[in-house]
C-alpha positions as CSV (number, residue, x, y, z in Angstrom):
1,X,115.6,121.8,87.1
2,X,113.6,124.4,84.7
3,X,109.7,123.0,84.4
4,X,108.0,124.6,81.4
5,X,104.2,125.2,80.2
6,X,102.7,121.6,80.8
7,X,105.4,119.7,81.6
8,X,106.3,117.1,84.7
9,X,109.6,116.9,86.5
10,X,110.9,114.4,88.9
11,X,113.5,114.7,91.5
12,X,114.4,111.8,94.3
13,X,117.0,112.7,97.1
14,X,118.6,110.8,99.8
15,X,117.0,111.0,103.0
16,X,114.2,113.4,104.5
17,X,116.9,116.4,103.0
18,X,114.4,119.5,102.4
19,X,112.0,120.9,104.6
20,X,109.9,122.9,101.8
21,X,110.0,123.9,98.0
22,X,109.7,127.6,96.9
23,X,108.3,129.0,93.9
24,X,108.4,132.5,92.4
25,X,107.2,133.5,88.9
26,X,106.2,136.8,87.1
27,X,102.8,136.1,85.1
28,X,101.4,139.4,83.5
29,X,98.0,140.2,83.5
30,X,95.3,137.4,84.2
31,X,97.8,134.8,83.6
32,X,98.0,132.1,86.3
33,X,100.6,129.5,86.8
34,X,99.5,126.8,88.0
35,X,101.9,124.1,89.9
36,X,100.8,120.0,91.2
37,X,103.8,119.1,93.5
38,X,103.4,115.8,94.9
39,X,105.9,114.9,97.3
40,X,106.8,111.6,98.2
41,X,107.2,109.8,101.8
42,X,109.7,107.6,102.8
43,X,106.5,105.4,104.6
44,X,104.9,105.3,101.2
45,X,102.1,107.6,99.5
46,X,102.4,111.1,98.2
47,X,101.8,114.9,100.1
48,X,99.8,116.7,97.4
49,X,99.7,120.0,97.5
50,X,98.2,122.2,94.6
51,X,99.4,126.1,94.0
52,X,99.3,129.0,92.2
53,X,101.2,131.8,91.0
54,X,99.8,135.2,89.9
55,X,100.5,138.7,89.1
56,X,99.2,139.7,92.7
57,X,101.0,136.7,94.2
58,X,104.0,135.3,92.8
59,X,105.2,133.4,95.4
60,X,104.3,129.9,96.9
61,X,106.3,127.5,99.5
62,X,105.1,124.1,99.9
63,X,106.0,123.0,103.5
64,X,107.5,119.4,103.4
65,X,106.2,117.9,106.8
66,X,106.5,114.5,106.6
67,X,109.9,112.0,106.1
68,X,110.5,112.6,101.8
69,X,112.5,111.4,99.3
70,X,111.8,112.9,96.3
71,X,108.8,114.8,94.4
72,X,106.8,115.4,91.2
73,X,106.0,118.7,90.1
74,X,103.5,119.2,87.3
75,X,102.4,122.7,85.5
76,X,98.9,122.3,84.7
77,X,99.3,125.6,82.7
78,X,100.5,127.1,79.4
79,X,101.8,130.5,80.6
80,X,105.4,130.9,78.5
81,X,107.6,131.1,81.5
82,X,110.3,128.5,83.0
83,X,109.8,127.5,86.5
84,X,112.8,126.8,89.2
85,X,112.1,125.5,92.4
86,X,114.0,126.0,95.2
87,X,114.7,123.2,97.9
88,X,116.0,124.6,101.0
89,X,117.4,122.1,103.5
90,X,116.7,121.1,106.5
């Protein structure tokens, strides 16, 4: 799943699979990328957890702590660079 400048992705899984979601991005200069990943509980309602990713750091993990099945992630930027998250297991 690539997530560009501005756009929204969706992802559902089966079961509480992933215990966080990784990011890792390059920006140059002042540029900021910034990342809405909402993550969805199996009881109902969403973990929202707002990040960024800069030039000084590039990196973010968003833990997963409750039961999930699935998650949103919105760039609320417009820096030209793809984003991949990474889903490790559990």
């Amino acid at each position: 799943m690539q997530i560009g400048p501005g756009e929204t992705a969706g992802m559902s899984w089966n079961g509480d699979a992933y215990s966080s979601i990784g990011f890792l991005a390059d920006p140059q200069g002042a540029d900021v990328v910034a990342l809405r990943v909402a993550v969805h509980r199996i009881s109902g309602g969403y973990d929202v957890t707002e990040v960024e990713l800069t030039n000084a750091a590039p990196k973010a993990v968003v833990r997963v702590a409750n039961p999930s099945d699935g998650c949103s992630i919105a760039r609320k930027d417009q820096v030209a660079i793809d984003i991949v998250p990474n889903f490790a297991p559990r």
